[in-house]
C-alpha positions as CSV (number, residue, x, y, z in Angstrom):
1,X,-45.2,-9.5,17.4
2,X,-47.5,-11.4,20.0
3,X,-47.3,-13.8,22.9
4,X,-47.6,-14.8,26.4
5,X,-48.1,-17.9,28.5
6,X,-51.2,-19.7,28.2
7,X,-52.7,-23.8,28.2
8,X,-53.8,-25.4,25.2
9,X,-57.3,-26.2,24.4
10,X,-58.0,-28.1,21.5
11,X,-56.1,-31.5,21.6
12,X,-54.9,-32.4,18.0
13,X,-55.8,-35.7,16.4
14,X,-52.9,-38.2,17.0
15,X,-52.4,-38.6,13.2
16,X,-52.1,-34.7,12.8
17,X,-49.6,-35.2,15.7
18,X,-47.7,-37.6,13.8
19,X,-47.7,-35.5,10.6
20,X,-46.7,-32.6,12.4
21,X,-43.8,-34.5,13.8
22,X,-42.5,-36.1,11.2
23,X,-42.2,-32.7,9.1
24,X,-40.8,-31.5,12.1
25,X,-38.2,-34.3,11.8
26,X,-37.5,-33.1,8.0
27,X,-37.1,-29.4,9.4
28,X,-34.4,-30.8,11.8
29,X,-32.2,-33.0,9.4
30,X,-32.5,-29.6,7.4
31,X,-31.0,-27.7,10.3
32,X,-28.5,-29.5,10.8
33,X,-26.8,-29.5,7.1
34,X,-27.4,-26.0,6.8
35,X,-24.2,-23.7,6.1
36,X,-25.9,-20.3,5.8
37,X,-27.9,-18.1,8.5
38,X,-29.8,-17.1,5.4
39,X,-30.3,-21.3,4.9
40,X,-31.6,-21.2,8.5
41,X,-33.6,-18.4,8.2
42,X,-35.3,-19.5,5.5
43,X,-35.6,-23.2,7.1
44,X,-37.3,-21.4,9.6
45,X,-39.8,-19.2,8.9
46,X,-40.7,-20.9,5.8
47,X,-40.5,-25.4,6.1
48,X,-40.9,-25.0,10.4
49,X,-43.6,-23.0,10.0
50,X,-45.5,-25.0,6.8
51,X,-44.8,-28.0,9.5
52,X,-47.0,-26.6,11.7
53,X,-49.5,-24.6,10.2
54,X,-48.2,-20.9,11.0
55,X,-48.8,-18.3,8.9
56,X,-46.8,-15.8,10.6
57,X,-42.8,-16.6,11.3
58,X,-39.9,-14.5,12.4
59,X,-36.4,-15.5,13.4
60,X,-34.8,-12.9,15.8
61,X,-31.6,-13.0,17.4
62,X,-30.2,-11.0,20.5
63,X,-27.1,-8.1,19.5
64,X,-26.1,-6.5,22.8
65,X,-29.6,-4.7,24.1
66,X,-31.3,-5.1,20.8
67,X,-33.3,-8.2,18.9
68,X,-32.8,-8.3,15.1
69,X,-35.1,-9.9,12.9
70,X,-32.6,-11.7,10.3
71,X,-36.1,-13.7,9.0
72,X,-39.8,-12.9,8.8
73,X,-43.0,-14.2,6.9
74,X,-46.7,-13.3,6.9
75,X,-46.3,-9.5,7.8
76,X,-47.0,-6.3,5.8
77,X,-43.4,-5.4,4.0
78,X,-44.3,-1.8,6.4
79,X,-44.8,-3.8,9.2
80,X,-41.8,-6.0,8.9
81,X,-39.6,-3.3,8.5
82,X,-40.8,-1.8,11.8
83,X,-40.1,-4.9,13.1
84,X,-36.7,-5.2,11.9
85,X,-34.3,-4.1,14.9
86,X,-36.2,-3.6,18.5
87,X,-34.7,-2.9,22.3
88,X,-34.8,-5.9,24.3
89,X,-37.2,-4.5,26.7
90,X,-39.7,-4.0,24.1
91,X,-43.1,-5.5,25.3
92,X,-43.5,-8.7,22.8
93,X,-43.2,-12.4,23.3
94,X,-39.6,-12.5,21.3
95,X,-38.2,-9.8,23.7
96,X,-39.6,-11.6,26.6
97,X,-38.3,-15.1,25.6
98,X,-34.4,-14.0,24.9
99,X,-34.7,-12.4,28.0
100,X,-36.0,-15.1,30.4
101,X,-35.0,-18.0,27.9
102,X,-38.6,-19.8,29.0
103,X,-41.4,-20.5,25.8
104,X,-44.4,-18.4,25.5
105,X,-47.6,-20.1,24.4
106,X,-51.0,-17.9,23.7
107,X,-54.1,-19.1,22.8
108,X,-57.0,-17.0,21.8
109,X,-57.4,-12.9,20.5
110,X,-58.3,-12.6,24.0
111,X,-55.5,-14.3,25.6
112,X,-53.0,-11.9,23.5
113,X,-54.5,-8.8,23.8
114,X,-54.5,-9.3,27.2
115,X,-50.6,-9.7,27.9
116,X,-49.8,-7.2,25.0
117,X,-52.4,-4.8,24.0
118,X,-50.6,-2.7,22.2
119,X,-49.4,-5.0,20.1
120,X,-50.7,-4.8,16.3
121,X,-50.8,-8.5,16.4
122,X,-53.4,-8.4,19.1
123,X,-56.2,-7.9,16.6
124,X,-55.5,-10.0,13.9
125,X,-58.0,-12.5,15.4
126,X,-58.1,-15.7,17.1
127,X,-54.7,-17.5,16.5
128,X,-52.0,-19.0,19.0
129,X,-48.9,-18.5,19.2
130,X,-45.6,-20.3,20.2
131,X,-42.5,-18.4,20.8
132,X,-39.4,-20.6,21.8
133,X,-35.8,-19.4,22.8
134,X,-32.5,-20.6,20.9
135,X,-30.6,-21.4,23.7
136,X,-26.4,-22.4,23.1
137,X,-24.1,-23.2,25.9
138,X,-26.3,-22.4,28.6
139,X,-27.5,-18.5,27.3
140,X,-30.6,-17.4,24.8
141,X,-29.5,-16.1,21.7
142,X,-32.1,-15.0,20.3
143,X,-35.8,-16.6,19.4
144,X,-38.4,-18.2,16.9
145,X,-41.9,-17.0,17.1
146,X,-44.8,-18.9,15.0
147,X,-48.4,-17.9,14.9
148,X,-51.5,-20.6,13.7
149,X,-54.7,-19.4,12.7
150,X,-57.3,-20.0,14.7
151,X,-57.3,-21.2,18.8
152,X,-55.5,-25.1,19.0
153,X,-54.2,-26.7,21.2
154,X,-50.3,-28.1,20.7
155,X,-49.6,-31.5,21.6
156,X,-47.0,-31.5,24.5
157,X,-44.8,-33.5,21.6
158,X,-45.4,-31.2,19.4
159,X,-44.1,-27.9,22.2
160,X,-41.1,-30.7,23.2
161,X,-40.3,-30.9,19.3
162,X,-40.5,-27.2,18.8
163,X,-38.1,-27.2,21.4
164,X,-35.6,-29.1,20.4
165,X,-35.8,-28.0,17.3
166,X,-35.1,-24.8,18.6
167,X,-32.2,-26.2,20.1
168,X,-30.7,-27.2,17.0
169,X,-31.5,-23.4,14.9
170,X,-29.3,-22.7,18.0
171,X,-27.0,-24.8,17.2
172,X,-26.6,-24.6,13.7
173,X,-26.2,-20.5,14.0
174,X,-23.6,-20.9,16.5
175,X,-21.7,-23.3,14.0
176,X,-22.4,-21.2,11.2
177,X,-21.0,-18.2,13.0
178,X,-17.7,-20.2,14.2
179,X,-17.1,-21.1,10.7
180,X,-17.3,-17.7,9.3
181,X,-15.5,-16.6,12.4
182,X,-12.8,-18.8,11.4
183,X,-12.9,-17.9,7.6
184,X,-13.1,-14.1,8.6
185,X,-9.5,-14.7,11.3
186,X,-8.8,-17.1,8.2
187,X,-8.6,-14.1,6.1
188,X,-7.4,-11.5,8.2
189,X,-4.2,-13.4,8.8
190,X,-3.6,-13.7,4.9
191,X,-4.0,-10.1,4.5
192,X,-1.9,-9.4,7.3
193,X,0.6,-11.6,5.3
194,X,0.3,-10.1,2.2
195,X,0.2,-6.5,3.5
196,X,3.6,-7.1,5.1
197,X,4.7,-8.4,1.7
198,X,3.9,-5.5,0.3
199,X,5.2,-3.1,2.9
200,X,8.5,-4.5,2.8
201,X,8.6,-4.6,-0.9
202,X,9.3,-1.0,-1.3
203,X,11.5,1.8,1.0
204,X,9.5,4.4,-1.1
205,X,6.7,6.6,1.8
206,X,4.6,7.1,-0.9
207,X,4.5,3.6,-2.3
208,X,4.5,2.0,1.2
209,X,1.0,4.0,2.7
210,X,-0.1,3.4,-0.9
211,X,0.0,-0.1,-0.3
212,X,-1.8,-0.3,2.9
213,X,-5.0,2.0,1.6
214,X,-5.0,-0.2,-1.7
215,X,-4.8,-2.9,-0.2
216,X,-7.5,-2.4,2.9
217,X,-10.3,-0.8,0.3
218,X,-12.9,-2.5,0.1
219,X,-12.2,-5.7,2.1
220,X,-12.1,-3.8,5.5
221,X,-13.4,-0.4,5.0
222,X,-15.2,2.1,2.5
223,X,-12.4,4.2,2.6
224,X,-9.0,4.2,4.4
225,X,-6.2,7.1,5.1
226,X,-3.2,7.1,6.7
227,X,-2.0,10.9,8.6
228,X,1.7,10.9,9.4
229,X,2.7,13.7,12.3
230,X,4.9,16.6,10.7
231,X,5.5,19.5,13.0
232,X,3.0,18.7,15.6
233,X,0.0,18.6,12.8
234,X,-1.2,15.8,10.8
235,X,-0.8,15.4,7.1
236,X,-2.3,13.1,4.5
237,X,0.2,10.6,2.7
238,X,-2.5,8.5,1.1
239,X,-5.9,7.7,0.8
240,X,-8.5,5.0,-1.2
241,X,-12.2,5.1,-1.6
242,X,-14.4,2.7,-3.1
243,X,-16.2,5.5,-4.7
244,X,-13.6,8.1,-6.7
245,X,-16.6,10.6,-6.0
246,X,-16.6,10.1,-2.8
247,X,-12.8,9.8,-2.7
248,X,-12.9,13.7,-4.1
249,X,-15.2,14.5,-1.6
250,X,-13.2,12.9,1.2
251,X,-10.4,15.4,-0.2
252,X,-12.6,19.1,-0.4
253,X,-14.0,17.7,3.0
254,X,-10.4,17.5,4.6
255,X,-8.9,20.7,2.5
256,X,-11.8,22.8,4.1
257,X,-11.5,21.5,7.7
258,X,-8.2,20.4,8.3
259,X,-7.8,18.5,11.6
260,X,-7.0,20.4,14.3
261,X,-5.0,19.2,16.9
262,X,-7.1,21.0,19.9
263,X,-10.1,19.4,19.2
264,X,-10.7,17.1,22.2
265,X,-12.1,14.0,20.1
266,X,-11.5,12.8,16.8
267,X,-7.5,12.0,14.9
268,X,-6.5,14.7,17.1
269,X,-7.5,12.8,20.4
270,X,-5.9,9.7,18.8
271,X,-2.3,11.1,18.4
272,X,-2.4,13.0,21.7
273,X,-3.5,9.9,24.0
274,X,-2.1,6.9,21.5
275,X,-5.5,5.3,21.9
276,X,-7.5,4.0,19.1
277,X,-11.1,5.8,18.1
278,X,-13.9,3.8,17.5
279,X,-17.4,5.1,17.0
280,X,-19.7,1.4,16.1
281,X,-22.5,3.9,14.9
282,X,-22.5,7.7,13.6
283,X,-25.0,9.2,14.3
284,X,-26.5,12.6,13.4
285,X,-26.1,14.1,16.9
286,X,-22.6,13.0,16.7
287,X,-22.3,14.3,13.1
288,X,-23.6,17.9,14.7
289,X,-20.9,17.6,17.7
290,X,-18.0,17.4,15.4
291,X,-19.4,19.7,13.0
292,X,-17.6,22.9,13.0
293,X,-20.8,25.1,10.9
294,X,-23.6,24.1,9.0
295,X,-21.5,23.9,6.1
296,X,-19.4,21.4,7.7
297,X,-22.3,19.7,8.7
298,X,-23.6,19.0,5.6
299,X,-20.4,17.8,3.9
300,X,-20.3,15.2,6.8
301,X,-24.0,14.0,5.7
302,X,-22.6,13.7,2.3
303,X,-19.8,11.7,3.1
304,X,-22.5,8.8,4.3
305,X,-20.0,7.1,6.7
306,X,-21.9,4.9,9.2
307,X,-19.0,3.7,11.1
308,X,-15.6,4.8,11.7
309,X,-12.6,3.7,13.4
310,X,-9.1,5.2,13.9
311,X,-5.4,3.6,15.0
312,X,-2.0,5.4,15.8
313,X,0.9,4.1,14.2
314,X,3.4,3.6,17.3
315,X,6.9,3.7,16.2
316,X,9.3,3.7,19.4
317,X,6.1,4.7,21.6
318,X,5.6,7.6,19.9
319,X,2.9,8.3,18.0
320,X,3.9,8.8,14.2
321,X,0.6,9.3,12.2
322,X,-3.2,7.5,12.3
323,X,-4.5,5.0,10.0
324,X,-8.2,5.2,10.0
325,X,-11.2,3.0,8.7
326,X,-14.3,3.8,7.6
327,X,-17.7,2.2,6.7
328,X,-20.4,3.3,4.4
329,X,-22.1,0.0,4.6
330,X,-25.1,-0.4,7.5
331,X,-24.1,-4.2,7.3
332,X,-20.4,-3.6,8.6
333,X,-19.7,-1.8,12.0
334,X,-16.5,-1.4,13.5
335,X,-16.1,-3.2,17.1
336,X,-13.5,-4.2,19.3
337,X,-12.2,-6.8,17.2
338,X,-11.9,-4.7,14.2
339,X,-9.9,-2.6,16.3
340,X,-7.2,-5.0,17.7
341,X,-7.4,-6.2,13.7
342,X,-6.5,-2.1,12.5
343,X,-4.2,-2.4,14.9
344,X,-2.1,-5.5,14.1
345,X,-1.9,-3.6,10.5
346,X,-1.2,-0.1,12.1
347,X,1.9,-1.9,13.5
348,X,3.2,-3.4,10.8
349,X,2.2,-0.1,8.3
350,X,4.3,2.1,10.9
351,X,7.7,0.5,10.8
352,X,7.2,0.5,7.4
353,X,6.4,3.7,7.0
354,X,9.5,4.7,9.1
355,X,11.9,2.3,7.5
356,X,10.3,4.4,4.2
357,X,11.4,7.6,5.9
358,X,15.0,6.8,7.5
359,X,15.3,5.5,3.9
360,X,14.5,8.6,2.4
361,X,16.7,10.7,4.9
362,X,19.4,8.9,4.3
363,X,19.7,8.7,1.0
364,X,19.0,12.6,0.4
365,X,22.0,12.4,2.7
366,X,24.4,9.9,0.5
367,X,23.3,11.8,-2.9
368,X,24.0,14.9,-1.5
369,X,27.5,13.7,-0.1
370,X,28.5,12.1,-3.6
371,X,27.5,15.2,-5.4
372,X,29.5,17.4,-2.9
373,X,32.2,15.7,-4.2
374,X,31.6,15.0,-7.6
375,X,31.7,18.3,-10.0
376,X,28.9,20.7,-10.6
377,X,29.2,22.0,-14.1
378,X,32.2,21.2,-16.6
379,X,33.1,23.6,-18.9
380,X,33.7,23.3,-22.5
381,X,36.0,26.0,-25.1
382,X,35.6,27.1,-28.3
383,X,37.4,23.7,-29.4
384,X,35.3,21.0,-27.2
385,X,31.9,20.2,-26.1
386,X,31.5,18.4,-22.9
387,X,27.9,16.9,-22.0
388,X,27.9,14.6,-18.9
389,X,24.9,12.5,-16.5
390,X,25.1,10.8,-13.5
391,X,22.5,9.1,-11.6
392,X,22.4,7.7,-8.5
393,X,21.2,3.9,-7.7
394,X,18.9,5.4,-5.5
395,X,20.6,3.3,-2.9
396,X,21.4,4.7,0.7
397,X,25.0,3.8,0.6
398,X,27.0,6.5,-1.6
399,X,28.6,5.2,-4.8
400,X,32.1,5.3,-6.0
401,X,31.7,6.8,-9.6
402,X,33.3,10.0,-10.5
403,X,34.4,12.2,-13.5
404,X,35.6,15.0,-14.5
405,X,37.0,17.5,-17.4
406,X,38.3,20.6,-18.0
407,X,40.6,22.7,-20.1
408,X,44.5,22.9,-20.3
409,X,46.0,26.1,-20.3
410,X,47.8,25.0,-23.6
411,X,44.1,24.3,-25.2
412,X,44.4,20.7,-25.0
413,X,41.6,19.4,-22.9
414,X,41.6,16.4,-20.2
415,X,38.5,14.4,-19.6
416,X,38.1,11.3,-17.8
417,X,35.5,9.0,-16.0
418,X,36.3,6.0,-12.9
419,X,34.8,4.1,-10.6
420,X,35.8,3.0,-7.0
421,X,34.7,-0.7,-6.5
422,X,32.4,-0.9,-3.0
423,X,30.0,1.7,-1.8
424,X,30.0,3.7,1.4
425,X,31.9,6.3,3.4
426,X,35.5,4.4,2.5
427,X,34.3,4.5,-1.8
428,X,33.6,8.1,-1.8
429,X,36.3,9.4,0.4
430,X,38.8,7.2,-2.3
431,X,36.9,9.1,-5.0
432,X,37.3,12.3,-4.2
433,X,41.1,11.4,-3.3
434,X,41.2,9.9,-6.9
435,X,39.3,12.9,-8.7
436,X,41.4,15.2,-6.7
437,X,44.5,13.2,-7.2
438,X,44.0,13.4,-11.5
439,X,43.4,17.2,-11.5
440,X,47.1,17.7,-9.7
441,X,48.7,14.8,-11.8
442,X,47.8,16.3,-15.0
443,X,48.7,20.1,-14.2
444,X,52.0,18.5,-13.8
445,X,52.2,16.0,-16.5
446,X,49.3,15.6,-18.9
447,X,50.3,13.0,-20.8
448,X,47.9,10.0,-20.2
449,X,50.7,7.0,-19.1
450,X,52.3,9.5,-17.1
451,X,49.3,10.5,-15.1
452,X,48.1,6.6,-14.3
453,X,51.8,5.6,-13.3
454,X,51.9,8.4,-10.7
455,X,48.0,7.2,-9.7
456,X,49.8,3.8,-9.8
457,X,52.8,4.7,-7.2
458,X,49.8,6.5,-5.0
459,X,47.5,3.7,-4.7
460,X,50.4,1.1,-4.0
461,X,52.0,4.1,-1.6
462,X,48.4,4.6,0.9
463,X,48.1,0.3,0.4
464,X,44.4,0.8,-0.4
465,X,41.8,-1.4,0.2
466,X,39.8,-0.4,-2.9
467,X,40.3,-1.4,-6.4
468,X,40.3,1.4,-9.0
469,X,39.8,1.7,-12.4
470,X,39.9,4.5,-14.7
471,X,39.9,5.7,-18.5
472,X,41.9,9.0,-19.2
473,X,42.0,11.1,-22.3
474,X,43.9,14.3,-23.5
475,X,42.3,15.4,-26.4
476,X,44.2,17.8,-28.8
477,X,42.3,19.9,-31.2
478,X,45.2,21.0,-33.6
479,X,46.9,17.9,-33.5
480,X,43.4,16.3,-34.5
481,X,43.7,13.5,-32.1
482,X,43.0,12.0,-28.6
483,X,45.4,9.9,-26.1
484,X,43.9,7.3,-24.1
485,X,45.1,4.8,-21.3
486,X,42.7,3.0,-18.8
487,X,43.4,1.1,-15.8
488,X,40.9,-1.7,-16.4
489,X,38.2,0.3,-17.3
490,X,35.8,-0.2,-20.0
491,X,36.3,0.6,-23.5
492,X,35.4,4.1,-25.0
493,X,33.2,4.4,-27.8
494,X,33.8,7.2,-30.7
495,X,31.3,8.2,-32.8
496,X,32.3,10.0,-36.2
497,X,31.3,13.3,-37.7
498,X,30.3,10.7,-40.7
499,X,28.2,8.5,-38.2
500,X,30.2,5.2,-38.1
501,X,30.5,4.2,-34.5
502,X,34.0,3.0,-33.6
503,X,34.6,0.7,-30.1
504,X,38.4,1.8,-28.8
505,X,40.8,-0.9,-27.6
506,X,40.0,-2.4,-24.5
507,X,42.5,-1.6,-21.3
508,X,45.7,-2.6,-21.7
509,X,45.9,-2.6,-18.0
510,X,44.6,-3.7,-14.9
511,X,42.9,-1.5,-12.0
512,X,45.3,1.3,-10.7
513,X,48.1,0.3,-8.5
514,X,48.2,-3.3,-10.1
515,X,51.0,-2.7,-12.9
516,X,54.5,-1.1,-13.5
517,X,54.1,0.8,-16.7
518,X,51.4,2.3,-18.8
519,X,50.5,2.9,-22.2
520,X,48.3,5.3,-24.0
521,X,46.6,5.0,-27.5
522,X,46.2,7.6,-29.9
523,X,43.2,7.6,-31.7
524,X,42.5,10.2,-35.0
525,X,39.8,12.9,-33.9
526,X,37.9,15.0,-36.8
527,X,35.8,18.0,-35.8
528,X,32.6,16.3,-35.0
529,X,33.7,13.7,-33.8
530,X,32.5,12.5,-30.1
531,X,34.2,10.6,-27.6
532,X,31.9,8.6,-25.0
533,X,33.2,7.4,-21.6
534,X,31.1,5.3,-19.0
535,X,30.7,3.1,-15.6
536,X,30.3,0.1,-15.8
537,X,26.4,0.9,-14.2
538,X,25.2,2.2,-17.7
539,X,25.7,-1.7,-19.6
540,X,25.8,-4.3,-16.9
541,X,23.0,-6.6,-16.3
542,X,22.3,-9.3,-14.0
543,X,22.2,-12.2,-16.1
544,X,23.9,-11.3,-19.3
545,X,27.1,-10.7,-20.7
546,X,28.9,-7.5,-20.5
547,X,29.6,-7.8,-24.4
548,X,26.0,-7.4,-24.8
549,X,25.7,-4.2,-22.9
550,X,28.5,-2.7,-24.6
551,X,27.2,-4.2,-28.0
552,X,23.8,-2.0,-27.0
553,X,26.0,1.2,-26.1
554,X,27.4,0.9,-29.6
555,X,24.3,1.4,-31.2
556,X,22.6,4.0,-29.0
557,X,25.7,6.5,-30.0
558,X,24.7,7.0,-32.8
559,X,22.3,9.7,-30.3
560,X,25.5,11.5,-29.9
561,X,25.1,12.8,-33.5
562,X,22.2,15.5,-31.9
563,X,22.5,19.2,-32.3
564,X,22.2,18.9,-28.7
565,X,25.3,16.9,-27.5
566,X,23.0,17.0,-23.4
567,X,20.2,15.9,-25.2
568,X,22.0,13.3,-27.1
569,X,23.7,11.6,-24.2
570,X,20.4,11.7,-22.1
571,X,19.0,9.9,-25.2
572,X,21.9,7.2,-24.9
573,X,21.4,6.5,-21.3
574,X,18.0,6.2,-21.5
575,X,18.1,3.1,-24.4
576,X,21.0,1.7,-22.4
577,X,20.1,1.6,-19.0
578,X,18.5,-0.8,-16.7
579,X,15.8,0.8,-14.3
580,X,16.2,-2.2,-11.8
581,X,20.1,-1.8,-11.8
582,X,21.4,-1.3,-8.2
583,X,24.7,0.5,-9.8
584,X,25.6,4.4,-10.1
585,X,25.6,5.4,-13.7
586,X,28.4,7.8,-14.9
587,X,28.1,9.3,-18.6
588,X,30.7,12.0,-20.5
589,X,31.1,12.5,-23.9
590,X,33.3,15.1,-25.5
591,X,32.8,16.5,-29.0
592,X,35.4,18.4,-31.2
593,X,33.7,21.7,-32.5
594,X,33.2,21.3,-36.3
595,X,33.9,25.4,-36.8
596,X,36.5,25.2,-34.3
597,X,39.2,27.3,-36.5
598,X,42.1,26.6,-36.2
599,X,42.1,24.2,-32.8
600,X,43.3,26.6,-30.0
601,X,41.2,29.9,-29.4
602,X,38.9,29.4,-32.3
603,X,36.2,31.3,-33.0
604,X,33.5,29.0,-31.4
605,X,32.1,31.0,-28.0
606,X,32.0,28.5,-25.6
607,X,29.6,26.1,-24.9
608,X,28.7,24.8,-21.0
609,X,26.8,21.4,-21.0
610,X,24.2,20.5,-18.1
611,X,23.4,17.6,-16.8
């Protein structure tokens, strides 16, 4: 670069005056529709420069204590990369003009050399030089510096022009930057919005942090992670990378040199203190601080992160993990802004992320509480097979479907499935009672009207809150049959040793505790045949007719026909069931033994089913 105050020499013709002006005009209306800095740039150093005759241009603007060239013309491509980021207090007309915000005008080799001898520019032979400040709301922003072959003089319209066209680069930039600083809050506010969209769309941890590193790669960082706190050290829940090779390496990098939390800088610093990292440029000595050996080292080199910056997620004050950003790109360093940005999302990710967990707790907890109360393994005889499934909604409230089945001590064998309308504490303590209440009825009276009328006088007896409904069969091998009666329940489903699928009656009653008397039906049962009993989980859908869901159970159990009466009924279940159901599923199926002998204690060892 060159400059330095000086007086013209050579007055200009008046009609070179008016040329020069008048393209100087054209340069100006240019300015001013301009929507680019790249537009300006190039408006600059190439059009303002033509309009004057300078065959050396360069655009710089002030960032913090440096000058950045964002446009140049007429230098060496080595020269202009030397060029392209100085100090401010480097000795050249550019650095002098955004400092002092006054013009520079030098006329002559001699002229030059003598205010900046070192300059490169100084022998390049006679020329002048005009370097004028972009000045915006009363401060310099940065400057444009022209240099014309040869010594002339510049009309004193012609340094007024220059001037205010100056004024108006200044100008435009500052517009230009509003408007992308207006389309960048623009779209950090729709991100925000659609990151909490998808943070509340899920209670699953993994989905949720998922979400947010998906989401923030590669619109706001190279590569994101999100550390959650467990047991005073920090572990990965997810991770993105624009690069999957770098994403591996991310991975060995962390794996070989976990965080640790004495380390006074880094994640470790941020969940300690609750204040954000941020580290605009990394540099090598910085790479060689947090280095731990010179292996380290070099896997740091390799990551090629240029800047970094690192949140805590706050939930109830307390630090719960770090979301961090990095930057691979020269172009895009973290500041301030970017910080209070992380942070907006860090705020939103963390109740999320603890929503996610409480979720997760809590419905470990209700799964575990229904299954404490709901059998562990049924047993079948030499006379029956007995295959059962039940899944949870996933839900943190616990259901109220329950089952059970088990052997008389005569050989005839009870099974039955209910459900408890509701969800909660009140559903599952009324299904235990219920499951509980069945076992005693039928040690006492098997016979399938007897046990529902003395679940009947029970309900009405406890005035319970909760309807019930229930389907009860006593199934007797040397008889060859099986007695059913439901409380409102759905109907069972047979399948028969010869593969015809039979739909039992429908109750002929309503939930427990809502009639006087009870029936049963007696339904032929070969050996092979199976019996299948479910909730109404497994065939409801949002939208559709029951009859459809039970028309689909019909033909799934035809499964039931498997060697495997587990592996059939997992089949069933699987064609009939809804994934987006929010309802318990409840499965059992019985199966009369086909070498079963003679009905009681035949010959068949046997056979436990698990689920």
């Amino acid at each position: 670069m060159e400059p330095r105050p000086g007086d013209a020499r050579r007055p200009r013709m008046p009609r070179h005056v008016g040329e020069t002006l008048t393209e100087l005009a054209h340069v100006t209306n240019e300015l001013v529709g301009a929507t680019t800095v790249e537009a300006v740039s190039k408006i600059v150093t190439e059009h303002m420069a033509d309009a004057v005759g300078a065959t050396i241009a360069a655009l710089g603007l002030r960032h913090g204590d440096e000058v950045r060239l964002i446009g140049v013309r007429g230098l060496a491509v080595d020269e202009a990369a030397a060029w392209q980021t100085f100090p401010l207090d480097t000795p050249n007309t550019v650095s002098d003009v955004v400092r002092t915000g006054e013009r520079i005008l030098l006329s002559g080799a001699d002229e030059i050399a003598r205010h900046y001898p070192a300059l490169a520019n100084a022998q390049r032979g006679e020329r002048t030089t005009v370097t004028v400040p972009l000045r915006s709301a009363g401060r310099t922003i940065g400057a444009i510096h022209l240099s014309v072959p040869d010594v002339v003089e510049l009309h004193p319209a012609e340094l007024e022009f220059l001037d205010v066209l100056a004024d108006t680069c200044a100008q435009s930039l500052e517009r230009i930057d509003r408007a992308a600083d207006a389309a960048k809050q623009t779209a950090r506010l729709a991100f925000l919005a659609e990151a909490s969209i998808q943070l509340a769309s899920s209670l699953d941890l993994e989905a949720t942090t998922a979400a947010v590193t998906r989401l923030t790669v590669p619109r706001w960082a190279d590569w994101c992670a999100i550390d959650i706190v467990r047991d005073g050290s920090l572990h990965r829940l997810a991770s993105a990378h624009a690069d999957p090779v770098q994403a591996e390496l991310v991975t060995r990098v962390r794996d070989r040199w976990p965080t640790q939390p004495e380390r006074p800088r880094g994640l470790a610093a941020v969940v300690r203190t609750g204040e954000p990292l941020l580290v605009p440029d990394i540099t090598e000595d910085l790479l060689a601080e947090s280095a731990r050996d010179a292996e380290h080292l070099d896997a740091l080199r390799a990551l090629g992160m240029r800047s970094i910056l690192a949140v805590p997620l706050l939930v109830r004050g307390t630090v719960s993990g770090v979301l961090t950003w990095a930057s691979s790109d020269p172009g895009r360093r973290y500041d301030e802004d970017d910080v209070r940005f992380a942070e907006h999302l860090a705020r939103r990710a963390a109740s999320a992320i603890d929503n996610a967990d409480l979720y997760g707790q809590t419905r470990a907890v209700a799964e575990q509480l229904q299954r404490a109360v709901l059998p562990e393994d049924l047993a079948g005889t030499p006379d029956w097979e007995v295959a059962w499934r039940y899944e949870p909604s996933g839900r943190t409230e616990v259901g109220g479907d329950f089952y059970d089945a088990f052997p008389l001590a005569d050989g005839r064998y009870v099974a039955f499935v209910g459900d408890v309308m509701g969800r909660g504490v009140a559903a599952s303590a009324a299904m235990a009672q219920m499951r509980s209440a069945v076992r005693a009825f039928a040690s006492s009276d098997p016979a399938p009207e007897a046990v529902l009328d003395a679940l009947d006088r029970m309900v009405v007896q406890f005035d319970t809150e909760q309807l019930v409904t229930l389907v009860y069969v006593l199934a007797d091998a040397v008889e060859g049959t099986v007695r059913i009666a439901s409380a409102g329940h759905l109907p069972p489903f047979v399948l028969r040793a010869h593969g015809r699928v039979d739909r039992l009656p429908d109750a002929d009653g309503p939930p427990l505790g809502l009639a006087s008397t009870r029936s049963s039906t007696t339904v032929p049962f070969a050996a092979g045949d199976a019996l299948l009993l479910v909730t109404d989980g497994l065939v409801e859908r949002r939208g559709e007719d029951i009859e459809a869901g039970l028309a689909r159970l019909r033909s799934a159990a035809r499964e039931l026909s498997s060697a495997s009466l587990d592996d059939g009924l997992s089949e069933v279940v699987s064609r009939v069931g809804d994934d987006s159901s929010d309802d318990d599923v409840a499965a059992l199926v019985l199966r009369r033994v086909a070498d079963s002998g003679s009905g009681r204690g035949g010959v068949a060892a046997a056979i436990r089913m698990s689920a």
